[in-house]
C-alpha positions as CSV (number, residue, x, y, z in Angstrom):
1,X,23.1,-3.4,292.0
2,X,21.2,-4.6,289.0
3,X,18.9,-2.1,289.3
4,X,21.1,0.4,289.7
5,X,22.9,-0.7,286.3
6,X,19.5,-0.5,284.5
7,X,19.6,2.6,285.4
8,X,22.4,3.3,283.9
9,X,21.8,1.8,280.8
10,X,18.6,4.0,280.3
11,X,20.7,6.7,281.0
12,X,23.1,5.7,278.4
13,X,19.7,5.1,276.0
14,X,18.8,9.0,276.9
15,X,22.3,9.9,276.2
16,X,21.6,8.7,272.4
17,X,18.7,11.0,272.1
18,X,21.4,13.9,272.3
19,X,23.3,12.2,269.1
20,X,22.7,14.4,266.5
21,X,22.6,17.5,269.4
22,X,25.8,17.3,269.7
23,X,26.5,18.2,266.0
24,X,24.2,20.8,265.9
25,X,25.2,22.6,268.6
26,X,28.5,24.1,266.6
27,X,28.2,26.5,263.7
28,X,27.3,24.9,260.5
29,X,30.1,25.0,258.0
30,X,28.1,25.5,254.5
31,X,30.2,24.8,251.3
32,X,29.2,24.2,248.0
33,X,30.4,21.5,245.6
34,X,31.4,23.9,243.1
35,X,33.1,26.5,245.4
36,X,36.6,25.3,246.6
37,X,37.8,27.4,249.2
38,X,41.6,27.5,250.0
39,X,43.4,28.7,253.3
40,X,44.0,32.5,253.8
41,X,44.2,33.2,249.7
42,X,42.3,36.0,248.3
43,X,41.3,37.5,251.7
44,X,41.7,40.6,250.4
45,X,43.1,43.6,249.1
46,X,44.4,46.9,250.5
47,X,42.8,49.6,249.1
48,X,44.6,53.0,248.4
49,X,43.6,56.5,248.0
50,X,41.3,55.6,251.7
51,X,41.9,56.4,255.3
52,X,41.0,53.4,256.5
53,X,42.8,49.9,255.6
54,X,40.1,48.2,253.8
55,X,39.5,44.8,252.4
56,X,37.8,45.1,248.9
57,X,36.4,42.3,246.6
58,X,38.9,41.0,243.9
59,X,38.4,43.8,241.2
60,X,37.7,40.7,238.3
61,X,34.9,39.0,240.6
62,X,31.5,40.3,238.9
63,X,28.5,40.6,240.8
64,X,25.0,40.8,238.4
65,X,24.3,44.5,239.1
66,X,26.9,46.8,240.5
67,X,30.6,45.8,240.7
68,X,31.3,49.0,242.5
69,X,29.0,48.6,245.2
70,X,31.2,45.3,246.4
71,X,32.1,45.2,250.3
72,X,35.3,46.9,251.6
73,X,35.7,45.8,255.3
74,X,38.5,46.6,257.5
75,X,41.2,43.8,256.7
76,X,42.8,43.4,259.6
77,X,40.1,43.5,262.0
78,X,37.3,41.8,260.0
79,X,39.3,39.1,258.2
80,X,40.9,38.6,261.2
81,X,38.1,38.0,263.8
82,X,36.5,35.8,260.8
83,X,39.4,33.8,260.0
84,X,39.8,33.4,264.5
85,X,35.9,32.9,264.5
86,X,35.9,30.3,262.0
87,X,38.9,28.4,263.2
88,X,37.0,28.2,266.8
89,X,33.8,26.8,265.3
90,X,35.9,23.9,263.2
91,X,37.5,23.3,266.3
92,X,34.3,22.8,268.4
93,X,32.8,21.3,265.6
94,X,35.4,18.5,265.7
95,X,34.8,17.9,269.7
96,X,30.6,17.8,268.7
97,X,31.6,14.9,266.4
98,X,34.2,13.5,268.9
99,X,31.3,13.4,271.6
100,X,28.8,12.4,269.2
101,X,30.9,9.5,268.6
102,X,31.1,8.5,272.0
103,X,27.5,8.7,272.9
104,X,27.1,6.2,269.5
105,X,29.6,4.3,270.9
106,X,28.3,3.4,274.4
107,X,24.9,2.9,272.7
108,X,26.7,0.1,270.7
109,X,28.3,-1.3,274.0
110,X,24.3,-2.3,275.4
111,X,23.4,-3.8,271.5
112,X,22.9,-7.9,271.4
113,X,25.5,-8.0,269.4
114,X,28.1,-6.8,271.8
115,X,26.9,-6.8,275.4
116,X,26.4,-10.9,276.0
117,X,29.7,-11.2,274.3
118,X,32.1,-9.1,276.9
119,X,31.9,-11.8,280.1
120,X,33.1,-14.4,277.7
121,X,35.6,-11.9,276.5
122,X,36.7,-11.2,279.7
123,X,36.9,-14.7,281.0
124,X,38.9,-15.7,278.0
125,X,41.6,-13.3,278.8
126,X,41.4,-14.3,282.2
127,X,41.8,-18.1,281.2
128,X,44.0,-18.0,278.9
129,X,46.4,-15.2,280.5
130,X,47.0,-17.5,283.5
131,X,47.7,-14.3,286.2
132,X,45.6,-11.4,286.6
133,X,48.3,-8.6,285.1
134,X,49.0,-10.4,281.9
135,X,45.0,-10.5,281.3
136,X,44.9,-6.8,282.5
137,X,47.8,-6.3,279.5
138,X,46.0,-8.3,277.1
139,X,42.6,-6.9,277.7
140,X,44.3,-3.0,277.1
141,X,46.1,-4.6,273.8
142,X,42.6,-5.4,272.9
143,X,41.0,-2.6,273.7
144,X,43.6,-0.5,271.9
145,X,43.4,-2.5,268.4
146,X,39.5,-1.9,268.7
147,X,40.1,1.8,268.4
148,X,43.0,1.0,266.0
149,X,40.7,-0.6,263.8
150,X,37.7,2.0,263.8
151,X,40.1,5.1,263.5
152,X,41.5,2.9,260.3
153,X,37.8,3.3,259.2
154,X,37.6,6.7,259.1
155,X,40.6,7.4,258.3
156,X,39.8,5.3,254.8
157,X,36.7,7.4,254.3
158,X,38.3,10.5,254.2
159,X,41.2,9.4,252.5
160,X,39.2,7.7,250.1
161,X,36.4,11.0,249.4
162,X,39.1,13.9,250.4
163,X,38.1,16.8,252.1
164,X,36.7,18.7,249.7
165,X,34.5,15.7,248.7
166,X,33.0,15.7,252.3
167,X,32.7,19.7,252.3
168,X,30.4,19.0,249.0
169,X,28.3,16.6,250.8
170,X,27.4,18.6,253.1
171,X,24.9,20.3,250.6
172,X,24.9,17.6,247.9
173,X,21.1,17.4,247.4
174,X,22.0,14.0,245.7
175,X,23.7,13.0,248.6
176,X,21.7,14.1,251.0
177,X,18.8,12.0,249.7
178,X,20.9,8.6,249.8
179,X,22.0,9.5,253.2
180,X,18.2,10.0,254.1
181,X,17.6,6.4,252.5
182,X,20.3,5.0,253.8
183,X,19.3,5.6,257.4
184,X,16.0,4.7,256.7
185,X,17.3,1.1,255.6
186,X,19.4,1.1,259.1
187,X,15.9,1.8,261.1
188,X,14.3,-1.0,258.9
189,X,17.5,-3.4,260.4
190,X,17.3,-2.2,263.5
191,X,13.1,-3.0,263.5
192,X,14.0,-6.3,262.3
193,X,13.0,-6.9,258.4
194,X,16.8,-7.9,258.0
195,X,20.3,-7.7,259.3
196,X,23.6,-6.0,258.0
197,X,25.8,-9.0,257.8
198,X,29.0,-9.0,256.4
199,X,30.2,-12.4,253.8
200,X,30.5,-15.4,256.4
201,X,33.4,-16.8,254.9
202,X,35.4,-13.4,255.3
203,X,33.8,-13.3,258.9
204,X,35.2,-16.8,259.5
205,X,38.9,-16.9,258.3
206,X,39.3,-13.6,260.4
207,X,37.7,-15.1,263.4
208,X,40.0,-18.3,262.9
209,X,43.3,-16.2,262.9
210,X,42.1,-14.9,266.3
211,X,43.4,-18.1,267.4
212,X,47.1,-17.6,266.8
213,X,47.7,-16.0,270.1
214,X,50.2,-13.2,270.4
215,X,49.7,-9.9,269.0
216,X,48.7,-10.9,265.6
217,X,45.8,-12.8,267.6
218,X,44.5,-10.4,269.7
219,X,44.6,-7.8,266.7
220,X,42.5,-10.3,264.8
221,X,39.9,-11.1,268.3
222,X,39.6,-7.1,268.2
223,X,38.6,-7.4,264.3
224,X,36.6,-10.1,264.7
225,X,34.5,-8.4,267.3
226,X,34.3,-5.7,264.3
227,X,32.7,-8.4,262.3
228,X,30.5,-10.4,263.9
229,X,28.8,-7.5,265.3
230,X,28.5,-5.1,262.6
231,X,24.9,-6.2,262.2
232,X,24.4,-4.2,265.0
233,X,26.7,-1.3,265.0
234,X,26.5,-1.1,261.4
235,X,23.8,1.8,261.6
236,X,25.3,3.6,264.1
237,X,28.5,3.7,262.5
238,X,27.0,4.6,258.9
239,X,24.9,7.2,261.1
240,X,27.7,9.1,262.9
241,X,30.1,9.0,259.5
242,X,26.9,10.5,257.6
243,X,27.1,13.4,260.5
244,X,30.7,13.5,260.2
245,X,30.6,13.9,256.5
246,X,27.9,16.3,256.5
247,X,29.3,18.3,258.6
248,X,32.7,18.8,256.1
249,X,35.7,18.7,258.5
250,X,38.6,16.5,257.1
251,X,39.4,14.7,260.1
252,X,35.5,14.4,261.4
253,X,34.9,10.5,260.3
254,X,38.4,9.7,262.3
255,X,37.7,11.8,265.4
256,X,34.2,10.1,265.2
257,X,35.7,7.2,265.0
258,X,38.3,7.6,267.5
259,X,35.0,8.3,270.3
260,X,32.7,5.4,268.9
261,X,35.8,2.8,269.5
262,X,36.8,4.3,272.8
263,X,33.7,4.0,274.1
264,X,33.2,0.5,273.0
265,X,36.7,-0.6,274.2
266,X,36.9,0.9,277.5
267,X,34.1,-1.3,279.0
268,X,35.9,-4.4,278.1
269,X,39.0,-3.1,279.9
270,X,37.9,-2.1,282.6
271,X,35.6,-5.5,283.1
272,X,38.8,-7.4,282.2
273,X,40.9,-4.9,285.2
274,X,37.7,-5.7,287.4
275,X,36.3,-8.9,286.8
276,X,34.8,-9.2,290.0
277,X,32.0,-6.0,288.0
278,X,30.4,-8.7,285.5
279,X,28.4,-9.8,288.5
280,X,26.6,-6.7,288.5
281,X,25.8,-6.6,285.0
282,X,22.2,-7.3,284.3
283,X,21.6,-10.3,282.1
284,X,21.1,-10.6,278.4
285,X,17.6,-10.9,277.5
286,X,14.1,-9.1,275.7
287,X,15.7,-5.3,276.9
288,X,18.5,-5.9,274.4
289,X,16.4,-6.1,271.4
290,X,14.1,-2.8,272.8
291,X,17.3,-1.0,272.8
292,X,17.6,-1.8,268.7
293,X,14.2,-0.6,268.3
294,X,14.2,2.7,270.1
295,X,17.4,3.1,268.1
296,X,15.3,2.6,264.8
297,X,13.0,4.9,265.9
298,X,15.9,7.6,266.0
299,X,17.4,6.5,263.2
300,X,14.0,7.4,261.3
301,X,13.9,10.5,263.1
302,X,17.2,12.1,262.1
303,X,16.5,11.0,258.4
304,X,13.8,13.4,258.1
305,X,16.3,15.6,258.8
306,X,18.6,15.3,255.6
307,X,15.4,14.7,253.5
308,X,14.5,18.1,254.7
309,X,17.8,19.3,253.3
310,X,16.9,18.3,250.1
311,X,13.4,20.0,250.2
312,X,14.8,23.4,251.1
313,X,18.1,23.7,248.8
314,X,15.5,22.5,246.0
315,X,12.2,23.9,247.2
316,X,10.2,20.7,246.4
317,X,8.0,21.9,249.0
318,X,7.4,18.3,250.2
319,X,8.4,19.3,253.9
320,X,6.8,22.0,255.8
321,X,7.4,22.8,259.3
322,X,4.0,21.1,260.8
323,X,4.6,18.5,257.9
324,X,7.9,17.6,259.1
325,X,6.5,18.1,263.2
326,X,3.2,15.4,262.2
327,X,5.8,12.8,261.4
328,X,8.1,13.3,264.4
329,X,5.0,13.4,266.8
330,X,4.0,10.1,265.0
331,X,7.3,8.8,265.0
332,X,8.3,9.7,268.8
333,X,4.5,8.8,270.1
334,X,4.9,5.2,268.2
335,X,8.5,5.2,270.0
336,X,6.4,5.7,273.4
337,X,3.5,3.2,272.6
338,X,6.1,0.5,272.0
339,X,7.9,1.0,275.3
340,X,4.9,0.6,277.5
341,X,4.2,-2.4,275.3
342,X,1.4,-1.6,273.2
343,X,3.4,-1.7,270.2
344,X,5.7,-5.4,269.6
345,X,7.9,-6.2,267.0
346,X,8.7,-9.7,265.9
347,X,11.6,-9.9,267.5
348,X,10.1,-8.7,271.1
349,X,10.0,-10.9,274.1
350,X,6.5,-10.3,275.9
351,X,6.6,-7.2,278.0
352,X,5.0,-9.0,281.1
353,X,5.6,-5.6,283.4
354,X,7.0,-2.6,283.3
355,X,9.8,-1.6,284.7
356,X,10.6,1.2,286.3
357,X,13.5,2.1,284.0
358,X,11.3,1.7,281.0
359,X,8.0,3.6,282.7
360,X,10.3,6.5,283.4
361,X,11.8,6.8,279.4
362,X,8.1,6.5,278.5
363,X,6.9,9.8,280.2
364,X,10.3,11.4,279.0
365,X,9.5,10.5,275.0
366,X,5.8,10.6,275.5
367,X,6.6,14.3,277.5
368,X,8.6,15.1,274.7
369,X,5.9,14.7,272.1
370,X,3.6,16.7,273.8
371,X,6.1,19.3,274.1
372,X,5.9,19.0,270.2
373,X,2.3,19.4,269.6
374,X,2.1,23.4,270.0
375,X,4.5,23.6,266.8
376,X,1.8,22.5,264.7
377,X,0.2,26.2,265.2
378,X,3.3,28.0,264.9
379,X,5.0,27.4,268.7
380,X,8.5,28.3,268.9
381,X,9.9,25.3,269.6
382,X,13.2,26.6,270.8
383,X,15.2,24.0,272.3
384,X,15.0,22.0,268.7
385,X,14.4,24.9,266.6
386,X,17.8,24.2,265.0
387,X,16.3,20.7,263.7
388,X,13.1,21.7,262.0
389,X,12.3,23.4,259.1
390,X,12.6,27.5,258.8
391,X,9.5,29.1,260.6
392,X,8.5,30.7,257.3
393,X,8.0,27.4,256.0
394,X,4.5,27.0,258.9
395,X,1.9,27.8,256.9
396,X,-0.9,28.3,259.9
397,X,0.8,30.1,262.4
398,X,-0.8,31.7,265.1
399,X,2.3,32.8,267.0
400,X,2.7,35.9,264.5
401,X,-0.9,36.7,264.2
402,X,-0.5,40.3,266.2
403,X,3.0,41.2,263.7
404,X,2.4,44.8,262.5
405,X,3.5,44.7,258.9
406,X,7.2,45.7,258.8
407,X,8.8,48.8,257.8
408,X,10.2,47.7,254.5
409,X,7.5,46.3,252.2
410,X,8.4,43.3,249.9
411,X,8.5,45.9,246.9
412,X,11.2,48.6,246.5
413,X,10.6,51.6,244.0
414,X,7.2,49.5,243.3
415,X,9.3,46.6,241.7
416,X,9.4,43.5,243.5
417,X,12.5,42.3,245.6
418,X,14.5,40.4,243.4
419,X,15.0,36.8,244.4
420,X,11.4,37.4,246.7
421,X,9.7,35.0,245.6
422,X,12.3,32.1,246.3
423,X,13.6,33.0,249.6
424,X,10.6,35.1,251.7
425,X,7.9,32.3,252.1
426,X,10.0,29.1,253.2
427,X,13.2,30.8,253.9
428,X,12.7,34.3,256.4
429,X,11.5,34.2,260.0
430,X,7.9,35.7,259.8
431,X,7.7,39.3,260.8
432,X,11.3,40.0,258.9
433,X,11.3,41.9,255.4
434,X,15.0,41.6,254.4
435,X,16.1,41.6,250.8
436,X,18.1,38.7,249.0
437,X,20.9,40.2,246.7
438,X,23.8,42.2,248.2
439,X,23.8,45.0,245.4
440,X,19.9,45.8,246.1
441,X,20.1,45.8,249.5
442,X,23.0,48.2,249.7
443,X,21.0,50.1,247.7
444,X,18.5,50.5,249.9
445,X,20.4,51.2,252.8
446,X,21.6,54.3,250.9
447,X,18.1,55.5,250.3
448,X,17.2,54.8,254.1
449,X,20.1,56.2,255.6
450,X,20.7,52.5,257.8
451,X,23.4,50.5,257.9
452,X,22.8,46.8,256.6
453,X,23.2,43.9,258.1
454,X,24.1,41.0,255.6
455,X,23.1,37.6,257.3
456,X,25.3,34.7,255.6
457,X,22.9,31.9,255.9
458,X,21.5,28.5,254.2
459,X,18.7,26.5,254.5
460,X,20.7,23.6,255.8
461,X,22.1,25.5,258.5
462,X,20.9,24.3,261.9
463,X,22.5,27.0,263.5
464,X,20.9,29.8,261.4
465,X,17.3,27.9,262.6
466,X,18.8,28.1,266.3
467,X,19.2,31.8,266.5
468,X,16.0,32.9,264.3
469,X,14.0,30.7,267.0
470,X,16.0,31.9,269.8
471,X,17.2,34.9,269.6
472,X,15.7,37.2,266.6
473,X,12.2,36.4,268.8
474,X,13.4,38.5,271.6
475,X,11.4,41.5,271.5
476,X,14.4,43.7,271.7
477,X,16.6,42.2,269.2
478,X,13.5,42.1,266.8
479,X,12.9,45.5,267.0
480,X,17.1,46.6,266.3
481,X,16.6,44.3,263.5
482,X,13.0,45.4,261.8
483,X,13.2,49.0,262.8
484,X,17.4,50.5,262.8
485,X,18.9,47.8,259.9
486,X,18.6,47.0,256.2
487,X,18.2,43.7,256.1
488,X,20.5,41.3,253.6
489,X,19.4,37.5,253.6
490,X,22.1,35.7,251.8
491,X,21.8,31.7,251.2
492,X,24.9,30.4,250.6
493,X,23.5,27.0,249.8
494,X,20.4,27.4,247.5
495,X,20.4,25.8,243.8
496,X,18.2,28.5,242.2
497,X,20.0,28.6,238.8
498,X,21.4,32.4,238.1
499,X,20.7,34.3,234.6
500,X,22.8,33.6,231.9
501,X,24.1,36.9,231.9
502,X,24.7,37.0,235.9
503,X,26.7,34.0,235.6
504,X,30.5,34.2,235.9
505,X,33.8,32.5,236.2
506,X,35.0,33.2,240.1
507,X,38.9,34.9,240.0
508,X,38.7,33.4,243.9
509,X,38.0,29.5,243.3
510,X,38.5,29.8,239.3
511,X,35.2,27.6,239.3
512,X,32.1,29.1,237.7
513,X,29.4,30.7,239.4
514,X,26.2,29.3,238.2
515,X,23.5,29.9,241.2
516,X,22.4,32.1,243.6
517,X,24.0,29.7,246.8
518,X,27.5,29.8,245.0
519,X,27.3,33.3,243.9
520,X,26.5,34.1,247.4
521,X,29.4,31.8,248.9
522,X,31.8,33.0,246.9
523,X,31.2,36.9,247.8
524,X,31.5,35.3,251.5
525,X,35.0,33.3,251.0
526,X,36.6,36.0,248.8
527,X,35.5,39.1,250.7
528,X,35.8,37.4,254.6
529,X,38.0,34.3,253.9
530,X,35.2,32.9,255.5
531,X,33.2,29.9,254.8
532,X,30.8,29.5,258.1
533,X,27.1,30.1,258.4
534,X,25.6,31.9,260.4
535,X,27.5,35.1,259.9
536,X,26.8,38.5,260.4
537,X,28.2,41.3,258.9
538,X,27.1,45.5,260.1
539,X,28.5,47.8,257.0
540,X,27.6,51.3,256.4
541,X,26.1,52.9,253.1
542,X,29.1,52.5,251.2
543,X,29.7,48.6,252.4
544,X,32.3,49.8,254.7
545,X,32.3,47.0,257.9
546,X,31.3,48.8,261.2
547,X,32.0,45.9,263.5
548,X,34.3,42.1,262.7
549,X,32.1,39.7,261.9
550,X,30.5,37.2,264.0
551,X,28.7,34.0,264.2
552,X,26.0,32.3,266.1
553,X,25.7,34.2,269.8
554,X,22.7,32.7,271.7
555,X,23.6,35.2,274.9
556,X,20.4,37.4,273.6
557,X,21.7,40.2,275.6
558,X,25.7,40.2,274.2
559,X,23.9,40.0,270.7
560,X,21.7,42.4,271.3
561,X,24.5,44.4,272.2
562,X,26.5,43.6,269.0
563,X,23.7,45.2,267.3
564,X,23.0,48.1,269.3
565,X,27.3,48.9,268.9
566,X,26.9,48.8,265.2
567,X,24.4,51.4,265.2
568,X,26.5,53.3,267.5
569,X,29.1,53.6,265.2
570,X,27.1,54.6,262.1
571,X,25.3,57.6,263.4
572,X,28.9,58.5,264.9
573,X,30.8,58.3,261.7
């Protein structure tokens, strides 16, 4: 039975490795500190004189170039299906952070600082309760003020920032950066140098109320247990509210919350319902600690990830695909070393054996890494594409070595794309030749006779990786793409700093539009009431939309489809 509980408990340590997967499989919601975006306002106008109902651009919002060439979509189809499409994604981006939440939580259940502590917990209630149901009732009063207390947390942290303060750190380069050091200081815990400990005399006058009995005591034993092991769950806390924030969704750090302290509650229920279970727990000892340092180890791992935020939005260049791939194959191979014992921290019992737990997790990270090493030449990568750094970013990259050169050059009437330069060699998948400003691009779909397909994307957008790796690689899909669109690349999140004279006060947010990423996501939010990346939008010559709007579709064959419709309806018009 022991061994069958180890089991479980590597399971549980696999379970982690999904952590930040679970965000990222939802559609990134993009929005920039300087862009508020209110519900339903502004979606758009009708426009007379046409047959078809159309949504236009509000007549005072100034692009740099050509205010007449704004989009006109359908409004009651494209809105519509963006405003549905966008409620869906917030939706299932709150259940990513919800399950996030409780894969951090069970993680927390197996730390040191929790796991020796639930059979006294359990034999207290039992004790002190006197007959089995009134420790059964005080065990689920306990476990309910646990989740009381967390959901309190975040609760506070959204009260305290606001909603539109988390929207703006989800593409706050300054945040982004102390969230990057910040979990680099929780994997430097969790390795040992210190530990996150709250002020002992607060610790102590809250564990000494705990005593009272009653309600007010059991509220103060579930705070307590808050306390005294925040050394411990402290990082994984900070980590999932750093997701939740990022991620912009008012009620993420609560829902987090609410699955971190579910998960960390229910165990001590159900122990206290079955007592005769604690037998089968294994016992505390050296595993505890290894389950803090692979921990560390992905704490390090997912920082890259918002330091590679920061690179993009500001091309500092610092983090290049293979760049960013050398340090995760060093980072996951070092995680592999240490659990077949070659690597030992101070805090490590001797690893006299291995188990067979342990042996298996070892040739799952040290499979993984492997898996890894082909990216360093320009492999795919798919299944964590949405984690790494844009493909264009690789510079020796042998998977696009055969790419003819693609139909649209980056020059257009022997002038150079505008905004080229910033967005083509970190920011396009190789083999693509889109252009970067709306106005140009429409342009060009005039003089080709295409329709365009305007991709509303960022370079923090995990989601926009996802279906450039996944699904733009398809042979077919490539071809639609290359060979029967115009191509419009728009970054909703990039800090390039606009011309004086392109710069403008928006009539949708009232808030002035100062670079190309809030240019670009105020055309999105004023013209589709939308604020989601990805999104793609098919329009004809005259910016009319063919097709509503959609978002990330990893069926390659129903996108492929999507495409294929839109053509359709443009040679028919």
């Amino acid at each position: 039975m022991r061994l069958l509980t180890k089991y479980v408990v590597v399971l549980q340590l696999l379970i982690v490795l999904s952590l930040h997967t679970a965000f990222a499989q939802q559609d990134s919601l993009i929005s920039l500190d300087d862009v508020e975006f209110t519900d339903g306002s502004a979606a758009g106008n009708e426009s007379s004189g046409e047959s078809d109902t159309l949504l236009s651009v509000p007549e005072d919002l100034v692009f740099s170039e050509s205010p007449a060439d704004t989009v006109s979509p359908d409004s009651s189809a494209a809105v519509a299906a963006s405003e549905q499409a966008e409620a869906g994604q917030q939706k299932q981006s709150l259940w990513g952070i919800f399950i996030a939440g409780l894969l951090g939580g069970f993680a927390a259940f197996i730390m040191p600082c929790i796991f020796p502590m639930v059979p006294l917990t359990v034999s207290f209630f039992t004790k002190r309760a006197g007959s089995r149901l009134k420790a059964v009732s005080q065990a689920l009063l306990y476990g309910l003020f646990i989740i009381v207390i967390y959901v309190a947390l975040g609760m506070l942290i959204t009260i305290t920032f606001g909603s539109d303060a988390l929207n703006a750190l989800s593409t706050n380069g300054v945040f982004n950066f102390i969230f990057f050091l910040i979990l680099v200081a929780f994997a430097a815990s969790f390795f040992g140098a210190f530990e996150l400990t709250l002020p002992s005399s607060f610790v102590n006058k809250i564990d000494a109320r705990s005593d009272q009995g009653g309600l007010l005591g059991l509220f103060f034993m579930a705070f307590s247990l808050a306390l005294v092991s925040f050394s411990c769950t402290g990082p994984i806390i900070g980590t999932l509210l750093v997701e939740a924030a990022s991620k912009g969704e008012r009620l993420g750090p609560a829902v987090g919350m609410l699955g971190f302290s579910l998960a960390l509650a229910i165990p001590f229920v159900i122990f206290a319902v079955f007592p005769s279970m604690l037998k089968s727990l294994p016992k505390s000892g050296g595993w505890l600690n290894s389950v803090k340092v692979v921990l560390a180890f992905l704490e390090l791992a997912l920082a890259l990830k918002f330091l590679s935020n920061v690179d993009l939005a500001y091309h500092w260049n610092w983090l290049d695909r293979e760049v960013f791939l050398a340090l995760w194959i060093v980072i996951f191979g070092m995680m592999g070393l240490y659990l077949i014992g070659k690597i030992r921290f101070a805090h490590d019992s001797p690893l006299t054996h291995l188990s067979v737990p342990r042996t298996i997790f070892a040739i799952i990270v040290f499979s993984f890494v492997v898996y890894m090493v082909p990216g360093m030449w320009g492999a795919p990568l798919k299944s964590i594409s949405a984690f790494l750094p844009p493909s264009a970013t690789q510079d020796f990259d042998l998977s696009v070595a055969g790419y003819a050169a693609a139909p649209q050059a980056g020059k257009t009437d022997g002038k150079k794309k505008k905004y080229y330069e910033i967005f083509h060699e970190r920011g396009t998948p190789k083999g693509f030749e889109p252009y970067y400003d709306y106005e140009e691009g429409l342009a060009a779909a005039k003089d080709l006779g295409k329709p365009a397909l305007i991709d509303f994307t960022g370079w923090n957008c995990v989601n926009c990786r996802k279906m450039e790796a996944n699904v733009w690689t398809d042979p077919q899909v490539a071809s639609l793409l290359r060979d029967e669109f115009v191509m419009i690349e728009l970054f909703v999140d990039d800090r390039t700093e606009l011309e004086a004279t392109e710069q403008y006060v928006s009539s949708y947010s009232g808030k002035k539009i100062n670079t190309i990423g809030k240019k670009n996501s105020d055309f999105q939010a004023a013209t589709f009431n939308s604020n989601s990346q990805p999104l793609y939008v098919i329009v004809d010559t005259e910016g009319k939309v063919l097709l509503p709007p959609t978002g990330a579709n990893y069926d390659i064959p129903a996108y492929s489809a999507y495409l294929q419709q839109g053509i359709d309806l443009f040679k028919n018009k």
